[in-house]
MISE-890787 format. One record per residue: residue number from 1; residue in one letter; chain; x, z, y of N, C-alpha, C, O in turn. Coordinates in Angstrom, 1 decimal. Atoms other than C-alpha are relative to their C-alpha. Layout:
<recs>
REC     i   aa   ch     n.px     n.pz     n.py    ca.px    ca.pz    ca.py     c.px     c.pz     c.py     o.px     o.pz     o.py
REC   NUM    A    A        X        Z        Y        X        Z        Y        X        Z        Y        X        Z        Y
...
</recs>
This chain:
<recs>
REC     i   aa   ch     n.px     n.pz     n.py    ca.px    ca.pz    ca.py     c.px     c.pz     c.py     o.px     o.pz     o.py
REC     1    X    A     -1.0     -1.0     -0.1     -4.4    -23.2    -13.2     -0.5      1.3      0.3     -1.4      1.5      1.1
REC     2    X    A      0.9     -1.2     -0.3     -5.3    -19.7    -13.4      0.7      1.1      1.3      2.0      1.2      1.5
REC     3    X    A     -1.0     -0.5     -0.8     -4.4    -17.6    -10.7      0.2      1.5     -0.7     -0.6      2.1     -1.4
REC     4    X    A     -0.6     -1.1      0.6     -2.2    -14.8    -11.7      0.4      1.3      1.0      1.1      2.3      0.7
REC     5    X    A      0.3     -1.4     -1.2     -2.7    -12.4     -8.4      1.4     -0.8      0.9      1.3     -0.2      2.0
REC     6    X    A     -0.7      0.5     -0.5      0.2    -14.4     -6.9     -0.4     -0.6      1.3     -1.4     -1.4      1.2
REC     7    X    A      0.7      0.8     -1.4     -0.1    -15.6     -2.8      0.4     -1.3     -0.2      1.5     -1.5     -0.7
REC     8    X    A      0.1      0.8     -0.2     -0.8    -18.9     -2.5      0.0     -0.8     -1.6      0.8     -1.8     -1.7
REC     9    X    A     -0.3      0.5      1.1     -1.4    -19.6     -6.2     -1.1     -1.1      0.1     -0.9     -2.1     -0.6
REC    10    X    A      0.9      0.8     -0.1     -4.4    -21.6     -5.2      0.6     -1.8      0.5      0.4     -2.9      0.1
REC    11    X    A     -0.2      1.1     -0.8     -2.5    -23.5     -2.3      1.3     -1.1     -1.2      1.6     -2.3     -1.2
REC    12    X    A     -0.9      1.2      0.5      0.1    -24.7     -5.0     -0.5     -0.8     -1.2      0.1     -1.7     -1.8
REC    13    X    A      0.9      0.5      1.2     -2.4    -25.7     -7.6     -0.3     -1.8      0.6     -0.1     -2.9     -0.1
REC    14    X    A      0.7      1.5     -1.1     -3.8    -28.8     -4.4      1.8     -0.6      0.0      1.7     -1.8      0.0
REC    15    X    A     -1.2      1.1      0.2      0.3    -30.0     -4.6     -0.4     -1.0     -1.3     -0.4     -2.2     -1.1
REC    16    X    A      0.0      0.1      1.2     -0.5    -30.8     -8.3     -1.5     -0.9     -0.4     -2.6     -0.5     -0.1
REC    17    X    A      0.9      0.9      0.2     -2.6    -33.9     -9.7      0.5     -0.3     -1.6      1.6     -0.8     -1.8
REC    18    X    A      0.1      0.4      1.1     -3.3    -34.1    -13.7      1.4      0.4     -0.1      2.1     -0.6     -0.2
REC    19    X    A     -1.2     -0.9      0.3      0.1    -31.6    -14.2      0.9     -0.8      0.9      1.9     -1.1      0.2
REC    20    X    A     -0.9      0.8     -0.8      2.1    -33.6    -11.6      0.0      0.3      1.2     -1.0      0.9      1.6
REC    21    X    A     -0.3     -0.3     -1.1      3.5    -33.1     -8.4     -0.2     -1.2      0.6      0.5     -2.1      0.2
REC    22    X    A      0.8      0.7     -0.9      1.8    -35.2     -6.0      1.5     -0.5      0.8      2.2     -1.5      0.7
REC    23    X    A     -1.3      0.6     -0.4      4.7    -34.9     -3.6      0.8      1.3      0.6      0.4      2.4      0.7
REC    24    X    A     -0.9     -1.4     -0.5      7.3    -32.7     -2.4      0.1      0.4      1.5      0.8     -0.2      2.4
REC    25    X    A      0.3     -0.7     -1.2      6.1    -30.5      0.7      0.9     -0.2      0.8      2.0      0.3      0.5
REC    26    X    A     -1.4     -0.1     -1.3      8.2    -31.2      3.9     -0.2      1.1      0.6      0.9      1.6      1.1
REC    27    X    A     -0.3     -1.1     -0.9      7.0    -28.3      5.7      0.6      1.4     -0.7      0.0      2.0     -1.6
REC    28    X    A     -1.2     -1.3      0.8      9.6    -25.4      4.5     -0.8      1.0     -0.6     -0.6      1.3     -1.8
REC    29    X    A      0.7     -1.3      0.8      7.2    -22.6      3.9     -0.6     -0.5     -1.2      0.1     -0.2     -2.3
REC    30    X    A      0.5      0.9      0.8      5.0    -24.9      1.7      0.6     -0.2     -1.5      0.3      0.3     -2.6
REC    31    X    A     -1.0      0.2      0.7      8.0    -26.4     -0.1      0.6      1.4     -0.8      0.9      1.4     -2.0
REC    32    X    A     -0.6     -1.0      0.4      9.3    -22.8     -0.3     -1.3      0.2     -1.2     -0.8      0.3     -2.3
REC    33    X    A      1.4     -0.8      0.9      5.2    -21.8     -2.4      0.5     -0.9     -1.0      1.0     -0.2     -1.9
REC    34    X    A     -0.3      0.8      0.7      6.2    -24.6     -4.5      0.8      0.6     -0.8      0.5      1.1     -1.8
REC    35    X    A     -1.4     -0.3      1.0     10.0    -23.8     -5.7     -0.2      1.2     -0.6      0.2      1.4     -1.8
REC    36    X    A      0.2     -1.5      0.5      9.1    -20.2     -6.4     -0.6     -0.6     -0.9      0.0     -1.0     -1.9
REC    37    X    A      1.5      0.3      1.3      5.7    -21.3     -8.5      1.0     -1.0     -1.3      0.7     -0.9     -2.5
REC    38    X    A     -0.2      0.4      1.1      8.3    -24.0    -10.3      1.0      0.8     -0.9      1.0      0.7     -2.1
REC    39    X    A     -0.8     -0.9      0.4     11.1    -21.4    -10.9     -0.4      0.8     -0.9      0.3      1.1     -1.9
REC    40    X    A      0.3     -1.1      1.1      9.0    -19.2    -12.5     -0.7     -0.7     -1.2     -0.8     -0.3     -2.4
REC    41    X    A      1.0      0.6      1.2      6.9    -21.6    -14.5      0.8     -0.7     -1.1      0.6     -0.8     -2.3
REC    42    X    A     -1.3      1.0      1.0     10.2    -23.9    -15.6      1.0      0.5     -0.7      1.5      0.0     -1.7
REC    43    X    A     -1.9     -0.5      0.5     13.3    -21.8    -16.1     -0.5      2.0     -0.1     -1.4      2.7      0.5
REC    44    X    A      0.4     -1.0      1.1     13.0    -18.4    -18.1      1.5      0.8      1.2      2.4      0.2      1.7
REC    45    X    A     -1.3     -0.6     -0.6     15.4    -15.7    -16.2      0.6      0.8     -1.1      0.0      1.2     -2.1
REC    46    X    A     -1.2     -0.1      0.5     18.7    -14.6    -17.7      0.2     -1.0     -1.6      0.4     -0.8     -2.8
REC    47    X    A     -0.6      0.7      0.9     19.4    -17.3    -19.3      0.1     -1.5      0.2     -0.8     -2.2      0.6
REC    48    X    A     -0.7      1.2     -0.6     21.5    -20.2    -18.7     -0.6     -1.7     -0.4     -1.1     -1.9     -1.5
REC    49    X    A      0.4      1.6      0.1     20.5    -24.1    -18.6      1.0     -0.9      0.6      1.5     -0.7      1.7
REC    50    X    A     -1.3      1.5     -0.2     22.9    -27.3    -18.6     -0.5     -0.8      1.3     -1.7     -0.4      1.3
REC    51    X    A      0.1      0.6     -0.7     22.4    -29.4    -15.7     -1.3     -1.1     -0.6     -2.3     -1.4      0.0
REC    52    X    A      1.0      0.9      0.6     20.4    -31.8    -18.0     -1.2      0.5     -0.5     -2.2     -0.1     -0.8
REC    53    X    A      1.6     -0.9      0.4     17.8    -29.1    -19.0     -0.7      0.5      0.9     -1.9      0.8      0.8
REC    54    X    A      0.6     -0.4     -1.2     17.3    -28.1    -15.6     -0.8     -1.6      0.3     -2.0     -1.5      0.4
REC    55    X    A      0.2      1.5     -0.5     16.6    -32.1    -14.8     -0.8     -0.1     -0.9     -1.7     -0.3     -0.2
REC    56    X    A      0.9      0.3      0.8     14.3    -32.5    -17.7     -1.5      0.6     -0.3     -2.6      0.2     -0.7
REC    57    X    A      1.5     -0.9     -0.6     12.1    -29.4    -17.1     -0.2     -0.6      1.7     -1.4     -0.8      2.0
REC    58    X    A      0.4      0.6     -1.3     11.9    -30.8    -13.6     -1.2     -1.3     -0.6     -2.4     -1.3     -0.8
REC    59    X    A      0.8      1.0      0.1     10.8    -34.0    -14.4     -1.5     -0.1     -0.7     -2.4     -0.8     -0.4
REC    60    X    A      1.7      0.2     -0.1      7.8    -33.1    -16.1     -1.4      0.4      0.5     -2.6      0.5      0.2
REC    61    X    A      1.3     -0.4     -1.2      6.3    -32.1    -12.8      0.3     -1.3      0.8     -0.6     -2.0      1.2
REC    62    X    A     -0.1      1.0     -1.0      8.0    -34.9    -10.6      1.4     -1.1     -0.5      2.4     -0.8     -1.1
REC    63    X    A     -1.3      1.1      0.2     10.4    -38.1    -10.7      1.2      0.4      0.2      2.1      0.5     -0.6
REC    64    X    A     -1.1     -0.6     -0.6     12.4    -36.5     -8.2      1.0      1.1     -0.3      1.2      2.0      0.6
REC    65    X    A     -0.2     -1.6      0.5     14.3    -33.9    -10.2      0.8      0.4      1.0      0.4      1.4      1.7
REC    66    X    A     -1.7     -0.1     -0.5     17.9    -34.1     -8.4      0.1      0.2      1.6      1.2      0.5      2.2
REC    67    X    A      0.7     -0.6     -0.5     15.7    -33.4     -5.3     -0.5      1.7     -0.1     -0.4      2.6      0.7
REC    68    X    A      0.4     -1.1      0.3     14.1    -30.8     -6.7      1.0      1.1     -0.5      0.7      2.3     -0.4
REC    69    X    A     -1.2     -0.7      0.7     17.4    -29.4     -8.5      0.3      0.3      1.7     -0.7      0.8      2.2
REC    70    X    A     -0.5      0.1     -1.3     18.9    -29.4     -4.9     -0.4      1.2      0.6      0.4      2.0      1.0
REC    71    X    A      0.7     -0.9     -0.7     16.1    -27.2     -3.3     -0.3      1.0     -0.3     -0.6      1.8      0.5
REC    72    X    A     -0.2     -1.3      0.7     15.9    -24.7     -5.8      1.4      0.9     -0.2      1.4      2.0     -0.7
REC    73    X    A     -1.4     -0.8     -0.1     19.8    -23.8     -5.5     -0.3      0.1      1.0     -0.8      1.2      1.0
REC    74    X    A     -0.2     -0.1     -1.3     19.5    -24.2     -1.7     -0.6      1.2      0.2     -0.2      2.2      0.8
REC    75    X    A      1.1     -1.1     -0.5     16.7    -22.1     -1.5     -0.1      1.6     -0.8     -0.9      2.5     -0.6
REC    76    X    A     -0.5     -1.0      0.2     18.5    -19.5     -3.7     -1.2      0.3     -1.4     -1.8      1.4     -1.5
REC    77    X    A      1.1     -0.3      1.0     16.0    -19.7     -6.8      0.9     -0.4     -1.1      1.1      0.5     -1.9
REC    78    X    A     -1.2      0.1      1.0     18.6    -21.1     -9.0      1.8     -0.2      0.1      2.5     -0.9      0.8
REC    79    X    A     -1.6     -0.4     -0.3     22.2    -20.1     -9.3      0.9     -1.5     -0.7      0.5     -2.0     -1.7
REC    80    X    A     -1.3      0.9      0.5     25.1    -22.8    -10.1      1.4      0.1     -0.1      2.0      0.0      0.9
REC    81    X    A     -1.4     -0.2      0.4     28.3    -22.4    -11.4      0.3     -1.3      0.8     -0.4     -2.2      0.9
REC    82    X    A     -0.7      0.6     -0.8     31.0    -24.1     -9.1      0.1     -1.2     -0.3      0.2     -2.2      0.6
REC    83    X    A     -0.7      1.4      0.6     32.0    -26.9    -11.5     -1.8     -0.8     -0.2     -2.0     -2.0     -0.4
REC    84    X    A      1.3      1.0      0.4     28.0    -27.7    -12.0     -0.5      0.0     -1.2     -1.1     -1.0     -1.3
REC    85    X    A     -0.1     -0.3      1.4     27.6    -26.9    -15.4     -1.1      0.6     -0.4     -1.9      0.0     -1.1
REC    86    X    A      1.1     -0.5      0.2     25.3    -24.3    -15.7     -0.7      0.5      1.1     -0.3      0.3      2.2
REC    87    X    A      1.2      0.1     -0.7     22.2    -23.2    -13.9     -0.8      1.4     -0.4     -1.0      1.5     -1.6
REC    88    X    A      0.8     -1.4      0.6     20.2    -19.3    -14.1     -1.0      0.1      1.5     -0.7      0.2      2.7
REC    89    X    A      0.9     -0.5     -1.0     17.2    -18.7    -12.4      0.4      1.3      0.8      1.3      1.9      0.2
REC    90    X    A     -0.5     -0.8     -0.7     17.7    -16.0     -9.7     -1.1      1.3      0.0     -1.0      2.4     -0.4
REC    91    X    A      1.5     -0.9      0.1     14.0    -14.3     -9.2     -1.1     -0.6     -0.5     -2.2      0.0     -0.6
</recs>
């Protein structure tokens, strides 16, 4: 993974085994270097994704999408329309 002047581009490279997410960081900051790095790497900004395209770019880092879908709204990286429907990266 090349680093692209980004902090902690190194530290999220060691989550990642053979393009895979090893496992999903419990300690918050961590977790936070993570969602950013997949936000930007997975989901393209201004432009909308179905619930099932968000879950399918997920999964080809980890099992866990619906996890990972979860903590990238929570943590304000992807937006959700009320009914669930669609999905826009934020930053």
């Amino acid at each position: 993974m090349p680093d692209n002047g980004s902090s902690g581009a190194h530290s999220v490279a060691a989550l990642f085994s053979q393009g895979r997410l090893t496992a999903i960081p419990r300690k918050p900051a961590r977790r936070e270097q993570l969602l950013v790095h997949l936000a930007e790497t997975l989901f393209e900004p201004d432009r909308a994704y179905t619930e099932r395209e968000v879950n399918e770019a997920l999964l080809t880092v980890h099992e866990d999408c619906s996890a990972l879908r979860r903590y990238l709204v929570v943590g304000g990286l992807l937006s959700r329309t009320r009914d669930g429907s669609s999905y826009r990266r934020m930053r």
